[in-house]
C-alpha positions in Angstrom: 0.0 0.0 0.0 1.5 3.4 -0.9 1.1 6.6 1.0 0.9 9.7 -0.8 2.3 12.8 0.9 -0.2 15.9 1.1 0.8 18.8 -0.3 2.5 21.3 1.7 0.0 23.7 3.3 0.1 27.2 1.6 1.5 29.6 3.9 -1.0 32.5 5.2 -0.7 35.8 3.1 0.4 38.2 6.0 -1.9 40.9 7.4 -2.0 44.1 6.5 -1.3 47.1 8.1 -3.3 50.3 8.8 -0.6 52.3 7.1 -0.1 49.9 3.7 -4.1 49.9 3.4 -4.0 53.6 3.2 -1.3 53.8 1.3 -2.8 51.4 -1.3 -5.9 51.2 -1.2 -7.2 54.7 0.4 -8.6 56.5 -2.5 -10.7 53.3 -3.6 -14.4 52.9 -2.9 -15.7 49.4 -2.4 -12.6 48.2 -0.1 -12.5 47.2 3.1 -9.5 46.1 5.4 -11.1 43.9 7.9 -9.1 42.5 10.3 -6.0 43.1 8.2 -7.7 41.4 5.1 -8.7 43.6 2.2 -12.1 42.9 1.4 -13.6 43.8 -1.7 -17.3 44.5 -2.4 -19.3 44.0 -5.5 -20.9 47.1 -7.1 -24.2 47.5 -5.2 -26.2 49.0 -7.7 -28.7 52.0 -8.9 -31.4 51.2 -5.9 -29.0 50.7 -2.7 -27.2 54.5 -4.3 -30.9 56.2 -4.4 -31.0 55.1 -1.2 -27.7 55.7 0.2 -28.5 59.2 -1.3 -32.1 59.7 0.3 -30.4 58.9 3.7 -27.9 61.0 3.4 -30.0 64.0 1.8 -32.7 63.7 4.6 -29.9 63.5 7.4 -27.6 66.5 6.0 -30.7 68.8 5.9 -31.2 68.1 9.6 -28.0 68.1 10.8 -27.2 71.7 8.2 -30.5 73.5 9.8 -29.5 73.0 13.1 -25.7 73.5 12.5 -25.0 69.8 14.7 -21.8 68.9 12.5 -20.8 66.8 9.3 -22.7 64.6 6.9 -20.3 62.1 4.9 -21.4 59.4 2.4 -19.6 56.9 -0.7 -17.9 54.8 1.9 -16.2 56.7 4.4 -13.5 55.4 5.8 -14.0 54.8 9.3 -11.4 52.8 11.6 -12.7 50.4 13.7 -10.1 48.4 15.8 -6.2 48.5 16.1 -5.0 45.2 16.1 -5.4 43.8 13.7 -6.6 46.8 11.5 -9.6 47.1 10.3 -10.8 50.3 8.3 -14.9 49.9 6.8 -16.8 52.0 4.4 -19.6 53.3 6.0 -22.6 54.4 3.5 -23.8 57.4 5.4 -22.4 59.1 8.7 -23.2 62.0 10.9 -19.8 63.3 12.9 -21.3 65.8 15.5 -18.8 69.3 16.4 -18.0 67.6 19.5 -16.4 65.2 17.6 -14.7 67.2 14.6 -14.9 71.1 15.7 -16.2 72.9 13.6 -13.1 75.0 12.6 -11.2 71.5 12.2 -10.9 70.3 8.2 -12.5 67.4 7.6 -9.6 65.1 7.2 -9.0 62.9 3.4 -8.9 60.1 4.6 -10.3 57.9 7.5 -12.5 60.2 9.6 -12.8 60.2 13.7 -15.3 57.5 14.5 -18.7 59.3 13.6 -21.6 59.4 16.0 -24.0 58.0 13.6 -23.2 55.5 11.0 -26.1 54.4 8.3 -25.5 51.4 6.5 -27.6 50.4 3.3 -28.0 46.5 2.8 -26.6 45.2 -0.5 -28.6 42.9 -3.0 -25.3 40.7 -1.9 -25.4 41.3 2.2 -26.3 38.7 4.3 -28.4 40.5 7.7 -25.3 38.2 9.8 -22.6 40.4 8.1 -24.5 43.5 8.8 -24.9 42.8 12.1 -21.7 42.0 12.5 -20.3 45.4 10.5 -23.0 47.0 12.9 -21.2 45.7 16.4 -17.7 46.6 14.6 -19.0 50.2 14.2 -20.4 50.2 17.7 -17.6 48.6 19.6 -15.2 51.5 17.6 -17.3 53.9 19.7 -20.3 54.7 17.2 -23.4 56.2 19.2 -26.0 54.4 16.8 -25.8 52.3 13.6 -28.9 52.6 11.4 -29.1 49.7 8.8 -31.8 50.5 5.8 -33.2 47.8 4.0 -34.9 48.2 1.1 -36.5 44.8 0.5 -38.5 45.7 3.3 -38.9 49.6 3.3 -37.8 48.7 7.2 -35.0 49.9 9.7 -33.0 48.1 12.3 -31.3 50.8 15.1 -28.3 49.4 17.0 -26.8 51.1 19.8 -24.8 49.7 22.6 -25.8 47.4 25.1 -29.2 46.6 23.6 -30.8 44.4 20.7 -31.5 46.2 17.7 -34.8 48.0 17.2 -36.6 47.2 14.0 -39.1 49.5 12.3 -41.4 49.0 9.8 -41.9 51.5 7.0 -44.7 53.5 8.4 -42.9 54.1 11.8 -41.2 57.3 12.8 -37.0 56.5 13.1 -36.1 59.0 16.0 -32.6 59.6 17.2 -33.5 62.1 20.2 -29.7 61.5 21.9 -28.1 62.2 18.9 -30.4 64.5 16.6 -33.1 66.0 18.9 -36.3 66.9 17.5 -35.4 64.5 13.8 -38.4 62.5 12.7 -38.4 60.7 9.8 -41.0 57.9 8.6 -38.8 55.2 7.6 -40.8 55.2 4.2 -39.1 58.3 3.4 -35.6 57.1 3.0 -37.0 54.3 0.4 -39.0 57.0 -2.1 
């Protein structure tokens, strides 16, 4: 009886760091470095843009009116832990003044971590990888992650310390600790 020897394992491709992401990859839309793996997304598409750009229309006119801070969108970079790095995209995000002064530039490339982060699901997301992206955010100090989904017209809220908080299309998505007096029915970000 012969034996036939395995091939040898292939060796891991080595992680990347914070500063080689950037310097590679930081003027790209659709990466990710997650966990020191770059990550690449497909193209979303026309519908999760419209909607990326309702959210971000409806949020910016708030946030403008009351002079509260900074409105970012098309996949922000956002740092999210140290070791290993991880840098994600976010669709949407609100960086108050307390944050980001007001007589600070906002910076090129990856922002401070934002105090509101909204994240449109993808014809290709799975709701375990948003989840997931959802507790990165919050665990890299985000107040509130606000997932859209337009399937469904509906909302999921995340926020420390508590299970999400979904909302159908005719409810009103409040965020009174972050933008007091905002209220928005969900429907709104899907027209």
């Amino acid at each position: 009886m012969s034996t036939a020897a395995l091939p040898a394992p292939v060796p891991a491709m080595p992680l990347m760091t914070a500063e080689e992401f950037l310097a590679q990859y930081g003027d790209e839309s659709g990466v990710e470095l997650i966990k020191g793996r770059v990550v690449r997304d497909p193209m979303p598409g026309g519908k999760h843009g419209e909607v990326c750009m309702a959210a971000g229309f409806i949020i910016r006119e708030f946030v403008k009116q009351h002079g509260l801070g900074r409105v970012m969108s098309n996949d922000t970079l956002i740092r999210t832990t140290d070791a290993p790095a991880s840098f994600r995209g976010a669709d949407v995000c609100f960086i108050s003044y307390s944050r980001l002064p007001k007589d600070k530039e906002t910076p090129s490339g990856p922002v401070p971590s934002p105090d509101l982060v909204v994240e449109v699901r993808s014809p290709t997301d799975r709701i375990n990888k948003l989840t997931a992206k959802a507790a990165e955010y919050l665990e890299a100090g985000v107040a509130v992650v606000v997932v859209l989904i337009p399937e469904t017209q509906s909302a999921a809220i995340f926020r420390p310390d508590s299970l999400p908080v979904q909302l159908a299309a005719d409810a009103e998505l409040t965020l009174p600790d972050l933008l007091p007096g905002f209220s928005v029915p969900v429907r709104k970000f899907f027209e």
